[in-house]
C-alpha positions as CSV (number, residue, x, y, z in Angstrom):
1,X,-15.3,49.8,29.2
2,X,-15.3,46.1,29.2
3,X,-17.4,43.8,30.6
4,X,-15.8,39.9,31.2
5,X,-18.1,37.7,30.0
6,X,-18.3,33.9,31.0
7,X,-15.6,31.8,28.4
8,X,-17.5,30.1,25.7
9,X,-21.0,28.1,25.9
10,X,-20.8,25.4,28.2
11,X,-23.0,23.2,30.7
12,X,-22.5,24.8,33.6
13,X,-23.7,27.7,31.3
14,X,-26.6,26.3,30.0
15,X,-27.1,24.9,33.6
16,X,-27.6,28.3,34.9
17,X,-30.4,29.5,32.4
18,X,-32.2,26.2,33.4
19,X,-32.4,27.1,36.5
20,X,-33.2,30.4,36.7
21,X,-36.3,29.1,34.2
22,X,-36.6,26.1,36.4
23,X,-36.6,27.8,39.3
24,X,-39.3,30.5,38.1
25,X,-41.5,27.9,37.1
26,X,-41.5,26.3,40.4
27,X,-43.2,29.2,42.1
28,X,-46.4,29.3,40.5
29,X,-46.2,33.4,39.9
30,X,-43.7,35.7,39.7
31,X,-43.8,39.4,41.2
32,X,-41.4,41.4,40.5
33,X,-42.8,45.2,39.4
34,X,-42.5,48.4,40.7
35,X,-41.5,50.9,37.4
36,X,-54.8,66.0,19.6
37,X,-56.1,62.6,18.1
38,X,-58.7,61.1,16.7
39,X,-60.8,58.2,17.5
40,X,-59.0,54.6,16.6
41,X,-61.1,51.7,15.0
42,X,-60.1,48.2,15.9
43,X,-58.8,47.2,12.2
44,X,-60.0,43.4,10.7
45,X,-58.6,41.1,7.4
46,X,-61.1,39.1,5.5
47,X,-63.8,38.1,8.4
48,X,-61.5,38.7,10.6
49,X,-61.3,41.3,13.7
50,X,-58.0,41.5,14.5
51,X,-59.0,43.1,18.0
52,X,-60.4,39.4,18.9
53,X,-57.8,37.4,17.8
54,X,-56.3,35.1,20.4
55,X,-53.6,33.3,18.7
56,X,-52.1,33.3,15.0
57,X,-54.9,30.7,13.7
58,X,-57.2,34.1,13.9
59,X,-55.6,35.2,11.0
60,X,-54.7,32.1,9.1
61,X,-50.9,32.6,9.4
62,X,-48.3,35.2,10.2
63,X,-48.4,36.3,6.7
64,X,-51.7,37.3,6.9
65,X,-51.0,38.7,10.6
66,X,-48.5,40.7,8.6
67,X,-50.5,42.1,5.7
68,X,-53.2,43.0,8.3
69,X,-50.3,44.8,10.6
70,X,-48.7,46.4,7.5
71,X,-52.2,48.4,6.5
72,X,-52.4,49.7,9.8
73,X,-49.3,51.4,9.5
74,X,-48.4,52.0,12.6
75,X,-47.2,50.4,16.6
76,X,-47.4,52.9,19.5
77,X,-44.9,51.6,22.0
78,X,-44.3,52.9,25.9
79,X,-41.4,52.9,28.2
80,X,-39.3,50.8,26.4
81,X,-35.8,52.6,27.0
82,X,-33.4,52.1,24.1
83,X,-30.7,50.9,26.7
84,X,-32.9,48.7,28.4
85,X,-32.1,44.7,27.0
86,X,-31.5,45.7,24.0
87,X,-34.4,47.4,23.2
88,X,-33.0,49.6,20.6
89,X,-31.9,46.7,19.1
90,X,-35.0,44.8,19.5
91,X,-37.2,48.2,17.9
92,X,-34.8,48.9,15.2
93,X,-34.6,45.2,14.0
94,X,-38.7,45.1,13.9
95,X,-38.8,48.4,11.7
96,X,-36.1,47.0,9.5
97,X,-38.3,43.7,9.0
98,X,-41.3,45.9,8.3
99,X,-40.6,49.6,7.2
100,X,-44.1,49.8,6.5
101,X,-44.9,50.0,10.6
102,X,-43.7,53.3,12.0
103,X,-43.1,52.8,15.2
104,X,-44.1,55.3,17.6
105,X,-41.9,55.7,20.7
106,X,-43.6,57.1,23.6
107,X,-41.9,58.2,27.1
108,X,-38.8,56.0,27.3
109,X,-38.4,56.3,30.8
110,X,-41.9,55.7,32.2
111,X,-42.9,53.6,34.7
112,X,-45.1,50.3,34.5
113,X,-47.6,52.4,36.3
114,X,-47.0,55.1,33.9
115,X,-47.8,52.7,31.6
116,X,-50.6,51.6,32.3
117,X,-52.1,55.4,33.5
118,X,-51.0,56.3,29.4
119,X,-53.5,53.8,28.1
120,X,-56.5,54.7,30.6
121,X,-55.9,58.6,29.7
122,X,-55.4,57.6,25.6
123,X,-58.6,55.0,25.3
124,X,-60.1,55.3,22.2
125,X,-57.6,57.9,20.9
126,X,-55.0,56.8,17.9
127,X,-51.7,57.6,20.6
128,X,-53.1,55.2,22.9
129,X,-50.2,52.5,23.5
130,X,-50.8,49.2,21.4
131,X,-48.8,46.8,24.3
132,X,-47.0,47.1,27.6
133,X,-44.0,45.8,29.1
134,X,-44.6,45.4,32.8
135,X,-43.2,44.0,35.7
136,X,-45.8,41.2,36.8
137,X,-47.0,43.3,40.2
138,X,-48.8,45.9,37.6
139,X,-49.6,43.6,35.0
140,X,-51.3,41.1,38.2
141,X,-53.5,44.6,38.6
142,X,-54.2,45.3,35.1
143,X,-55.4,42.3,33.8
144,X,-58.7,43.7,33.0
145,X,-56.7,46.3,30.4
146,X,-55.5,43.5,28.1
147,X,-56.3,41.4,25.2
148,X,-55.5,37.6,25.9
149,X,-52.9,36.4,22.9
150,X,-51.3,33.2,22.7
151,X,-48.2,33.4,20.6
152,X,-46.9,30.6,18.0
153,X,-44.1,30.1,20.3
154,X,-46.9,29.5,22.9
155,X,-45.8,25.8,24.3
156,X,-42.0,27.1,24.9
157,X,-42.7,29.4,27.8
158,X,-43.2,27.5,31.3
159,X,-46.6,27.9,32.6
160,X,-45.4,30.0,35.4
161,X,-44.0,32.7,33.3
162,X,-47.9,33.3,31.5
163,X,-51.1,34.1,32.2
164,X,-53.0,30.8,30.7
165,X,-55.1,32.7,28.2
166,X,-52.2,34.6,27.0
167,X,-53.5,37.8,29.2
168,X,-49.7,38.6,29.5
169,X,-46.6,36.4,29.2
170,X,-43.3,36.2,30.4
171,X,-40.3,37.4,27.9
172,X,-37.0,38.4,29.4
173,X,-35.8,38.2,32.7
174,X,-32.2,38.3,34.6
175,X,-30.6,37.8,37.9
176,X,-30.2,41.0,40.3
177,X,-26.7,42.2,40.1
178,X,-24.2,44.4,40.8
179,X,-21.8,46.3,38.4
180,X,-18.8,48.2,39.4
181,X,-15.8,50.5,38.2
182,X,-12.6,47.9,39.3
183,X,-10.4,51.2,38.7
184,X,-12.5,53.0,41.3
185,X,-13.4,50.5,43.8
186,X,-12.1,46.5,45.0
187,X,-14.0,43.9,43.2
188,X,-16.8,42.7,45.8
189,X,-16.7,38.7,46.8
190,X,-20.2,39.4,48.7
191,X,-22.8,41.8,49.2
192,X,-21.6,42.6,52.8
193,X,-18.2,44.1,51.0
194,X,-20.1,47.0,50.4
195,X,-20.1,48.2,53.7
196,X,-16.4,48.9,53.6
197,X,-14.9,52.3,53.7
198,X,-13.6,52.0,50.2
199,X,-16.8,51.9,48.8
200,X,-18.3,55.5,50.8
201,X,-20.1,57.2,48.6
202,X,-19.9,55.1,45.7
203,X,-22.9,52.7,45.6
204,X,-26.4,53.3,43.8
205,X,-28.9,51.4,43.3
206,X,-32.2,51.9,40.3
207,X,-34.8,54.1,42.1
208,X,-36.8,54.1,44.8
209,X,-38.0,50.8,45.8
210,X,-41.4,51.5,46.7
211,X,-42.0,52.9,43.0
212,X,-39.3,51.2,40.4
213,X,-39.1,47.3,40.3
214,X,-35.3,47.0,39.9
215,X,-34.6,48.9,43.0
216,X,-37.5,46.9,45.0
217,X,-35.2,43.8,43.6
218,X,-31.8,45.5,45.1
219,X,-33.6,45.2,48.4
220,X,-34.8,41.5,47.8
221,X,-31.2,40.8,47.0
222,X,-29.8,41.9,49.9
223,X,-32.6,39.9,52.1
224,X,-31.5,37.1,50.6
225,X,-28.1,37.8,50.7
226,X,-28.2,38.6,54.4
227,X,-29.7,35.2,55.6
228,X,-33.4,36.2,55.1
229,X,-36.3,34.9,53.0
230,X,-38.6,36.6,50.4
231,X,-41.1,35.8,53.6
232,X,-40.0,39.0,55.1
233,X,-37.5,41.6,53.4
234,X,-36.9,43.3,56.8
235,X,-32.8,42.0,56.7
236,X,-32.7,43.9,53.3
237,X,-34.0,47.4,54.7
238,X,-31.4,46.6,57.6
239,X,-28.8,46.5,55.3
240,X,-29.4,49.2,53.2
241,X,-29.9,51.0,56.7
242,X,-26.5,50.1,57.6
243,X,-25.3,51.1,54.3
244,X,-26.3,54.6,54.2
245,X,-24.8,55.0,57.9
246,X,-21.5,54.0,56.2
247,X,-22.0,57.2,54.3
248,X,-21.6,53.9,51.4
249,X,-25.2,54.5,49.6
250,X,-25.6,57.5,47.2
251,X,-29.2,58.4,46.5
252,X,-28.6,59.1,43.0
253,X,-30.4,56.8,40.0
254,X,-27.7,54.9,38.0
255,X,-27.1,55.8,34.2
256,X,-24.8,55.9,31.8
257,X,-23.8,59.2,32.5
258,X,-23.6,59.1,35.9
259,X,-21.2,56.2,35.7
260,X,-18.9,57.7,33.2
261,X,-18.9,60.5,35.6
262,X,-17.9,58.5,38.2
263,X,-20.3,59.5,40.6
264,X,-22.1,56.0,40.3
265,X,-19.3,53.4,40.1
266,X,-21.1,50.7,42.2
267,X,-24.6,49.8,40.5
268,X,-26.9,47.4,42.0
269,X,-29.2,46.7,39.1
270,X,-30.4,43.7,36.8
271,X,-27.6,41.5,35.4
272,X,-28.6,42.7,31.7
273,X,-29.1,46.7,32.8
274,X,-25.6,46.0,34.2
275,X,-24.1,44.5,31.2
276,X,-25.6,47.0,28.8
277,X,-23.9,50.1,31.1
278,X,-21.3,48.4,30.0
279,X,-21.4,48.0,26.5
280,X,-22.8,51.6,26.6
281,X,-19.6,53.0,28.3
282,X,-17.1,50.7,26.2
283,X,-13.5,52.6,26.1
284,X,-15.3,55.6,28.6
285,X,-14.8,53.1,31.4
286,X,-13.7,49.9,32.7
287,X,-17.3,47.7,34.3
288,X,-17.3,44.4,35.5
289,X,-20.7,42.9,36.5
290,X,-21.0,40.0,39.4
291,X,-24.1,38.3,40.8
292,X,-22.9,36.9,43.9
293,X,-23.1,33.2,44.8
294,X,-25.0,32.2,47.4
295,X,-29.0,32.5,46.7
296,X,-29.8,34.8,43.6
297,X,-33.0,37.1,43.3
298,X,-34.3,36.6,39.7
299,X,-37.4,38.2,38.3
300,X,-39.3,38.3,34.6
301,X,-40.5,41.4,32.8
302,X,-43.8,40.6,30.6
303,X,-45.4,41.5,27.5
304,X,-49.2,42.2,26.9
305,X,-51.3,43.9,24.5
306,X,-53.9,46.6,25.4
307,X,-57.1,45.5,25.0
308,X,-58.1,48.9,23.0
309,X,-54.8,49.0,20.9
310,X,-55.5,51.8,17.6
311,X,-53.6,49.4,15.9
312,X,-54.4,45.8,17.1
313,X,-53.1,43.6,14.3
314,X,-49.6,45.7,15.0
315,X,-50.0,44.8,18.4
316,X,-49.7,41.1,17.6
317,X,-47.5,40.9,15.2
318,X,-45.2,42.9,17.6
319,X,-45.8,40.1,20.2
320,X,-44.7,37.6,17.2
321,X,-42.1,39.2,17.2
322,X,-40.8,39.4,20.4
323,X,-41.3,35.5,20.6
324,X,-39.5,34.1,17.8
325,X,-36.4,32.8,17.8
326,X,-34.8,36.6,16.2
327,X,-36.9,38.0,19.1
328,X,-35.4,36.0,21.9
329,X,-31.3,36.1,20.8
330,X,-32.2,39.8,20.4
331,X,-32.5,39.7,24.6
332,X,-29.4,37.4,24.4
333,X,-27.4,40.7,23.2
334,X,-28.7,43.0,25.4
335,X,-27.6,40.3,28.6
336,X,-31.3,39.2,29.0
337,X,-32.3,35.8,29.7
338,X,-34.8,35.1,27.3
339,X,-37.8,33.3,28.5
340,X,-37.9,30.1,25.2
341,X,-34.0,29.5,26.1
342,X,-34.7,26.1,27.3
343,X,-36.6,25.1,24.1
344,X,-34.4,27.2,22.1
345,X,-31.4,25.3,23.4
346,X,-32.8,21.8,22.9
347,X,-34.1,22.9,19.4
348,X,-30.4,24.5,18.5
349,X,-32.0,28.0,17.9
350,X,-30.2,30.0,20.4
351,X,-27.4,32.1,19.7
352,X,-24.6,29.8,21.5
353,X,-21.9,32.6,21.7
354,X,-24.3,34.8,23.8
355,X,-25.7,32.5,25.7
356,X,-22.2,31.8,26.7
357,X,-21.1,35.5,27.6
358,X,-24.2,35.6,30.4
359,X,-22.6,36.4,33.8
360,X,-22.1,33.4,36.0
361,X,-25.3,33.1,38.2
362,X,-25.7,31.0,41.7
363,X,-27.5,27.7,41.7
364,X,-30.0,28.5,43.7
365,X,-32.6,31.1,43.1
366,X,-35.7,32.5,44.7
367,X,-38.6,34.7,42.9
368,X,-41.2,36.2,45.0
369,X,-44.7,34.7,45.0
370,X,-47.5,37.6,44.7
371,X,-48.5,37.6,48.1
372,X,-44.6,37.7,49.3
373,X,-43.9,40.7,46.8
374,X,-47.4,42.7,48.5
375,X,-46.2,41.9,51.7
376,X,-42.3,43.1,50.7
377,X,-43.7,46.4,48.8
378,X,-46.1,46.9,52.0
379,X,-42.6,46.8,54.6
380,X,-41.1,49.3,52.4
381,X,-43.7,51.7,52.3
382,X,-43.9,52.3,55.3
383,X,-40.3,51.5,56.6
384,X,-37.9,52.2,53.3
385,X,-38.0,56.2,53.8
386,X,-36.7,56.1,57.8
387,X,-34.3,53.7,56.9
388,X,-32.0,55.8,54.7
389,X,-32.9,59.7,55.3
């Protein structure tokens, strides 16, 4: 399976990650969310306690961040799917850089939520998760589990994509999108194509929006899409209303499998989840990926370190990691927008080619404040189920 990617780096190219950045910085906060051990000892290096340490200058440099991580021994990482932005990639590089640091992979497919439950129910235990990925809606709620860190990178990342003590941060973000089989269905030019009779039966979106962020996304998409604001995603539950009365929506979650399978060949997911189905699926299928023009939906996943990590000098370095320039092209191959791509850009760091083979994205693009995101998740719980049984 193919997917076409955008011809060669250009301006209008690096155009559209400015503005997706631009665009999230402009709305002060992002929310986009909803998704037998002993006891550890915080570890220290020379005087210092690796647990407290804000920012790199805590150590004296990285490779003293890295000689402090290495004697640990070990990261404990949590729902971080392998097929998820190129996280395998992303885990596999890491261990290759550092085969002292086992990494320790814990339920792939959990939850932010789940997340976040893991480290209350671990605390004080070795197992315990060392740092979270989170969409910001959980990480807004669970600021009081996490250890502010400021990474080196620190100045690249717009102020609206952190916390400003480094509580959590911004790392890789995309545009809501949908993926399709073109052997199995007509390529959409809008969302409202989808209400067609060739598409019955055939689209899926990523969970249940009043749990899993990406489907809570799908339905913001469609507000948009439909003439609405992030104000009020009622037009999105109407759609997706209309869309099961088609006999068009398929309550099934989207993988790999199910796609190959065909039972799943319309996908409305994140631009890089897309993508990655179809590097996933290459020669199994044929999978094109579109965000539509118009206004795009564009949300942020973020990074923060548990504030009673078992292995806290891991936990940084990890974080180090993440933010460097190998860190950020690593989101780059799995379709990801990484969050330093301006600076990168300017400072001729980022891996052109990629940055280049992003799917086209609209020029205008709206993120959910906090309160609009509470209000959105508060419509669909008590609306979403009625509107599709």
């Amino acid at each position: 399976m193919r997917v076409r990617p955008v011809a060669g780096p250009t301006e209008d190219n690096l155009i559209t990650t400015r503005t997706l950045v631009a665009s999230l910085a402009a709305t002060a906060i992002l929310a986009i969310g909803l998704t037998g051990c002993s006891g550890a000892a915080a570890s220290s290096t020379g005087t210092t306690d690796a647990a407290t340490a804000t920012s790199l200058s805590a150590f004296g440099d990285l490779a003293a961040l890295e000689a402090a991580a290495r004697a640990e021994g070990s990261l404990n990482v949590i729902a971080l799917p392998r097929d998820w932005a190129n996280y395998g990639a992303v885990l596999d590089a890491f261990s290759e850089k550092y085969p002292e640091i086992t990494i320790n992979e814990a339920s792939p497919d959990g939850s932010s939520a789940e997340e976040i439950q893991a480290a209350d129910t671990l605390k004080g235990q070795d197992t315990a998760p060392d740092v979270f990925d989170l969409g910001l809606a959980v990480a807004l709620s669970s600021t009081d589990r996490f250890a502010p860190y400021q990474v080196a990178t620190w100045a690249d990342i717009p102020d609206a994509l952190k916390e400003a003590s480094g509580l959590y941060t911004g790392d890789y973000g995309g545009y809501l999108a949908v993926g399709y089989d073109p052997d199995a269905v007509p390529a959409p030019k809008k969302l409202t194509d989808l209400l067609g009779a060739e598409y019955k039966g055939k689209v899926a979106i990523n969970g249940d929006p009043t749990q899993a962020g990406a489907a809570f996304a799908a339905v913001g998409m469609a507000t948009v899409q439909n003439g609405g604001t992030v104000d009020d995603f009622q037009p999105g539950i109407d759609f997706f209303t209309k869309l099961n009365a088609a006999g068009n929506f398929v309550k099934i979650d989207p993988t790999p499998a199910t796609i190959a399978s065909g039972e799943t060949p319309v996908v409305l997911d994140w631009d890089y989840l897309n993508v990655g189905y179809g590097k996933k699926l290459d020669g199994q299928r044929n999978w094109k990926v579109v965000v539509f023009g118009g206004t795009g939906y564009a949300g942020y996943y973020n990074q923060a370190v548990n504030k009673d990590a078992p292995h806290p000098a891991a936990a940084r370095l990890w974080q180090e990691f993440l933010y460097s320039d190998e860190g950020q092209n690593l989101w780059l191959g799995g379709g990801a927008r990484p969050v330093r791509a301006e600076a990168m850009t300017a400072a001729g760091t980022i891996d052109a080619e990629l940055l280049g083979a992003l799917p086209a994205a609209p020029a205008e693009t709206v993120v959910p404040t906090k309160e609009q995101s509470a209000a959105g998740a508060a419509l669909l719980g008590t609306k979403w189920a009625a509107a599709v049984q």
